[in-house]
Backbone as CSV, one residue per row, in Angstrom:
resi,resn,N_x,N_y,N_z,CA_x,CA_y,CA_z,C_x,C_y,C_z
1,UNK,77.131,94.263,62.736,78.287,95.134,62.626,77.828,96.527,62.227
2,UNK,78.506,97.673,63.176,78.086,98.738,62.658,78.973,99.953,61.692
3,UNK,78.991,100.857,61.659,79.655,102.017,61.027,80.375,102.587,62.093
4,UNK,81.689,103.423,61.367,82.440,104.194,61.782,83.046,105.349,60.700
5,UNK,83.267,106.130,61.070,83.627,106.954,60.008,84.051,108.488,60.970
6,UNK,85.180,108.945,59.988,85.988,110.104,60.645,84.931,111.215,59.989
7,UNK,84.405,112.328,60.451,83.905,113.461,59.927,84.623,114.673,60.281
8,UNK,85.643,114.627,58.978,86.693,116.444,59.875,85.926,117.807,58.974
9,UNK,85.987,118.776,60.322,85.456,119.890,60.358,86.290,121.063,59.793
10,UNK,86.624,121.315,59.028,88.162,121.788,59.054,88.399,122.931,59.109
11,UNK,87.465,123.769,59.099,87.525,124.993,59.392,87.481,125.202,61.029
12,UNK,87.400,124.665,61.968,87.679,124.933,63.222,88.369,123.666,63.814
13,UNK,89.488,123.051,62.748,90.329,121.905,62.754,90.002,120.877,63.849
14,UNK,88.440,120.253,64.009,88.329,119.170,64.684,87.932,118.369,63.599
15,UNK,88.003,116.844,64.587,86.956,115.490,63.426,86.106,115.224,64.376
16,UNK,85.121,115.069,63.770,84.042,114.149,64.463,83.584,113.151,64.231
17,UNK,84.043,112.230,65.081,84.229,110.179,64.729,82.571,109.718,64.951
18,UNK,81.989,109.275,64.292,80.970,109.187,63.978,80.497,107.487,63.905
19,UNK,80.082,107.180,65.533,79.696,105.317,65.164,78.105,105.393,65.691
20,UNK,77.872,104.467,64.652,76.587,103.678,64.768,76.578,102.821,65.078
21,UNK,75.652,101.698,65.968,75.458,100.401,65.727,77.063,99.811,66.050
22,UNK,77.639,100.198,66.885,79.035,99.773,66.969,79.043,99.005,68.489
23,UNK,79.498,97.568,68.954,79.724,97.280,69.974,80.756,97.937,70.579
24,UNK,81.359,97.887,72.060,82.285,98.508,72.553,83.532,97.974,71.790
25,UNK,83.761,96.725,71.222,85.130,96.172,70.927,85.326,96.991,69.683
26,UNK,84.023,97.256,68.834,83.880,97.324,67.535,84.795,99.342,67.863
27,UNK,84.318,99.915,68.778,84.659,101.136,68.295,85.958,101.243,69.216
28,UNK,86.440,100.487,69.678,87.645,100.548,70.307,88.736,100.309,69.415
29,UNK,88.042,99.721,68.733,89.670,98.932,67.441,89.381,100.172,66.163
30,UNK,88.162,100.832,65.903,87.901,101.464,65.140,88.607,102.734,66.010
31,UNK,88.832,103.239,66.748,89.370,104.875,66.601,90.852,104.625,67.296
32,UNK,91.166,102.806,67.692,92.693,102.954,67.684,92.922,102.652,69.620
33,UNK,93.498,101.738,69.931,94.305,101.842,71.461,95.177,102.885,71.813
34,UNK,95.749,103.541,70.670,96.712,104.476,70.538,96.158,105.494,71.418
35,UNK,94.856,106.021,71.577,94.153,106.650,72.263,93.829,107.210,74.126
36,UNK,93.569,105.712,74.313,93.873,105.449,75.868,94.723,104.416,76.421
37,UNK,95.080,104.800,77.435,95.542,104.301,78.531,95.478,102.713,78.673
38,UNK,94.467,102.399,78.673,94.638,101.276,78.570,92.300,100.787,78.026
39,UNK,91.962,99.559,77.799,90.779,99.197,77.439,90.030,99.892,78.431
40,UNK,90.090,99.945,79.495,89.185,99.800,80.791,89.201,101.152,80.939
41,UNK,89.997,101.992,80.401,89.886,103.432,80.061,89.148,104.253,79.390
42,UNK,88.951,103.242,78.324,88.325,103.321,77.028,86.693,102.840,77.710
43,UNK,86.425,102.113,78.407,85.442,101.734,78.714,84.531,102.508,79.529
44,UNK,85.288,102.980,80.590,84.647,103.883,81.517,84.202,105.218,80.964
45,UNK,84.615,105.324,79.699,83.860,106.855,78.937,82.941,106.278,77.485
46,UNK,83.272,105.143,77.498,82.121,105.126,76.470,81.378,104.146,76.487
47,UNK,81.212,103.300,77.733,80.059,102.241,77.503,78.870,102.829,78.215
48,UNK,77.894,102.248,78.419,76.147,102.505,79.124,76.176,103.822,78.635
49,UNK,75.885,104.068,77.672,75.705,105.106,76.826,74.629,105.621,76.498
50,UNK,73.189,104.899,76.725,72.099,104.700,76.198,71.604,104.941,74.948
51,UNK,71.292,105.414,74.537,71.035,105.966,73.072,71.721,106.089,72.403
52,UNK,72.354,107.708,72.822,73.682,107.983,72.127,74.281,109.175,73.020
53,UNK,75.427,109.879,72.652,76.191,110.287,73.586,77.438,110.839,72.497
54,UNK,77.813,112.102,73.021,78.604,112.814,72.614,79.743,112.895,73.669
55,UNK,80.777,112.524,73.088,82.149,112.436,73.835,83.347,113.279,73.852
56,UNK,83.975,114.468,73.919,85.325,114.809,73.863,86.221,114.517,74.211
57,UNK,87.172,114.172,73.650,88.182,113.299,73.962,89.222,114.967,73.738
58,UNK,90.428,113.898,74.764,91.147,115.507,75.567,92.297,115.458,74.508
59,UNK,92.104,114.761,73.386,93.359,114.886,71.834,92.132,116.214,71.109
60,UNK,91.064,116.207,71.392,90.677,117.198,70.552,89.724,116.733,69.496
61,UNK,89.700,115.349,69.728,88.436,115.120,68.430,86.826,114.342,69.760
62,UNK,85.633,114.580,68.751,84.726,114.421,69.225,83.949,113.259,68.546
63,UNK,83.732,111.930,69.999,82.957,110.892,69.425,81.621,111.296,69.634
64,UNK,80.746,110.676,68.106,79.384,110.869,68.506,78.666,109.273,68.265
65,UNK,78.343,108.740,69.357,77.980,107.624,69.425,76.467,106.863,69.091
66,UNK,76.165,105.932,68.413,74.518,106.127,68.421,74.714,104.612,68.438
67,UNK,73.977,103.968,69.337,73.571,102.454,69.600,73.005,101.959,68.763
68,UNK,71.896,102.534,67.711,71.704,101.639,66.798,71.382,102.765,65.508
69,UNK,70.797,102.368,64.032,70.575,102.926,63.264,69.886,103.886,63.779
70,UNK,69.752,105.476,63.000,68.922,106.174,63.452,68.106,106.681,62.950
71,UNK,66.906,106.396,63.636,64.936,106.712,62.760,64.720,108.025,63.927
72,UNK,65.153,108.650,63.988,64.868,109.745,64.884,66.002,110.579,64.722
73,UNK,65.558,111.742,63.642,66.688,113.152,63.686,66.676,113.691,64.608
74,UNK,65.583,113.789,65.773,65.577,114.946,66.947,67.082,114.380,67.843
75,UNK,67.319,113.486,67.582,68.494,112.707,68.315,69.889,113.178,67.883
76,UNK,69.843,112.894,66.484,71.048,113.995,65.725,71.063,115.282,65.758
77,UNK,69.973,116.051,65.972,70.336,117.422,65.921,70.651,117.805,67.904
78,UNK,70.187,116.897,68.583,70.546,117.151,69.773,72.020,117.020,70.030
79,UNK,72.636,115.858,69.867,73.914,115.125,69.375,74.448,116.044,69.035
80,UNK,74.451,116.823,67.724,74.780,117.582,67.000,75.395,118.970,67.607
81,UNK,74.551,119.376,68.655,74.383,120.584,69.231,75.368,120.501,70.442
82,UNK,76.100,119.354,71.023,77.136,119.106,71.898,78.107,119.310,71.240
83,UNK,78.087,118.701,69.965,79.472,118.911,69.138,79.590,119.846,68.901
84,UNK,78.710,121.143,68.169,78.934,122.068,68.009,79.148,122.940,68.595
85,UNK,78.547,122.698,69.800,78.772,123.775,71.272,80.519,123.486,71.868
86,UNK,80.881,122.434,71.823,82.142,121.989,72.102,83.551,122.277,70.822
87,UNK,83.235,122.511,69.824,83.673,122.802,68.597,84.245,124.325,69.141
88,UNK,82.855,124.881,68.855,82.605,126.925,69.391,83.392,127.253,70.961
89,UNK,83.099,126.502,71.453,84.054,126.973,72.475,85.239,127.092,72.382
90,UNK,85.778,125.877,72.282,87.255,125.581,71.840,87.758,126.886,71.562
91,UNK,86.929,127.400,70.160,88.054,128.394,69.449,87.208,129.975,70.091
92,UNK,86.377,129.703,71.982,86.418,131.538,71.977,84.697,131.555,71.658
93,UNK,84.449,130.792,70.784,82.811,131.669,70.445,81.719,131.071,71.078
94,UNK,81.470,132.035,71.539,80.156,131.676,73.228,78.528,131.686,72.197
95,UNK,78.008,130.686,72.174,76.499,130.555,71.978,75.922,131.726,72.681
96,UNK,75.080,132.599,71.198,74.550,134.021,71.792,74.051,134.472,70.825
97,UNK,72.936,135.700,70.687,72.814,136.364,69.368,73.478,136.169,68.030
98,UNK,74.975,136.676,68.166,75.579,137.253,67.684,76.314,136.193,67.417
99,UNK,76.393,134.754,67.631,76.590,133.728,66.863,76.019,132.322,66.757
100,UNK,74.429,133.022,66.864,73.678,131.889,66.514,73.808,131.190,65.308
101,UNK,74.282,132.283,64.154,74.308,131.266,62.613,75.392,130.642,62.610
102,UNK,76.589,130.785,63.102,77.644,129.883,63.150,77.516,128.759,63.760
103,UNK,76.631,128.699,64.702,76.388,127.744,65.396,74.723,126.912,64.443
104,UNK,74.331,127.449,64.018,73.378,126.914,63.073,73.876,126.205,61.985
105,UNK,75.010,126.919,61.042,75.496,125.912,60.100,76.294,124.879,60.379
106,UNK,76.843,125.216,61.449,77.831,123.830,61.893,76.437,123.111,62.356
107,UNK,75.839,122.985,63.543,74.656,122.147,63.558,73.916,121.075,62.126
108,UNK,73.467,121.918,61.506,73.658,121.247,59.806,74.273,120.939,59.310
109,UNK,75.609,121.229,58.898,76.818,120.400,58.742,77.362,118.908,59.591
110,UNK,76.937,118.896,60.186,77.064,117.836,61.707,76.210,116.803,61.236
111,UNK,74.645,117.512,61.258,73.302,116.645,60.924,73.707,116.090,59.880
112,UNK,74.214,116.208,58.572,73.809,116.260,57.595,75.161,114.686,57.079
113,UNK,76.171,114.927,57.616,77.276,114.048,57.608,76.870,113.234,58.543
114,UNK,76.251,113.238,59.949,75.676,111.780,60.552,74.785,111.169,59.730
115,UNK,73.853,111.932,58.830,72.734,111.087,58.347,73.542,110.698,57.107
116,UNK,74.104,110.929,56.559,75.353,110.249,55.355,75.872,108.633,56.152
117,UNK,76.103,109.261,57.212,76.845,107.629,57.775,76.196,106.627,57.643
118,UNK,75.019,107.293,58.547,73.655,106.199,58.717,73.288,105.715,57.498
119,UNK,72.777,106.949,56.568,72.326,105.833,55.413,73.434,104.838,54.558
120,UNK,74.890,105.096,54.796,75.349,104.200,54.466,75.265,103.093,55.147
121,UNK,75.303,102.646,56.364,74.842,101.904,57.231,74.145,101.165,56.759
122,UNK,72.388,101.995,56.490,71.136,100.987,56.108,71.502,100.928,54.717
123,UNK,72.086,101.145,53.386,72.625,100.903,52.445,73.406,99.078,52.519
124,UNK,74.349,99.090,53.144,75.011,97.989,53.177,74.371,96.890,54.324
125,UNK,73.473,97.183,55.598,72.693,96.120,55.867,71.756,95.486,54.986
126,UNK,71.315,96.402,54.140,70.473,95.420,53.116,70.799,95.263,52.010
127,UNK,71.995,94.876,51.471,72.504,93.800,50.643,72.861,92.878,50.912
């Protein structure tokens, strides 16, 4: 069984749903049917995922998906960098000079709350 957890951004009013280690049933009941259309809806955007995979969903929040625990940050900060690029757009601000640090602290902010999940994750697998 894996993790799920809401991560809201709130200064550019998104969340970013955050599963690990989650089967398809597992994150389907975790962010709600309320969502899509129907399962098979739900399926066609988030299964064969490989690794992991960053999702926008057209309500406005962003899944970030990871197949299993994660021993590799280059994965989260890549991850990371969809969300944040998808975040920045939203509200107007184009990746450029002139807002590379906005786009740097959200990047870290992102990183920093996936690796919170995770280690809760490996926290409660080994008890």
């Amino acid at each position: 069984m894996g993790i799920f957890k809401v991560v809201p951004v709130d200064v550019y009013n998104r969340d970013v749903l955050v599963s690990i280690d989650q089967t398809d049933d597992e994150l389907y009941d975790s962010i709600g049917s309320g969502y899509f259309d129907s399962k098979e809806h739900f399926l066609e955007q988030y299964e064969d995922f490989g690794d992991a995979r960053v999702i926008v969903h057209s309500k406005g929040f962003i899944v970030m998906r990871f197949a299993k625990p994660i021993t590799e940050l280059g994965i989260v900060a890549h991850e990371s960098f969809h969300a944040a690029f998808s975040m920045l757009d939203h509200v107007g601000m184009r990746c450029c000079f002139d807002t590379e640090e906005a786009y740097a602290y959200l990047i870290q902010h992102i990183v920093n709350k996936v690796i919170d999940v995770n280690n809760e994750l490996l926290q409660t697998t080994q008890n």
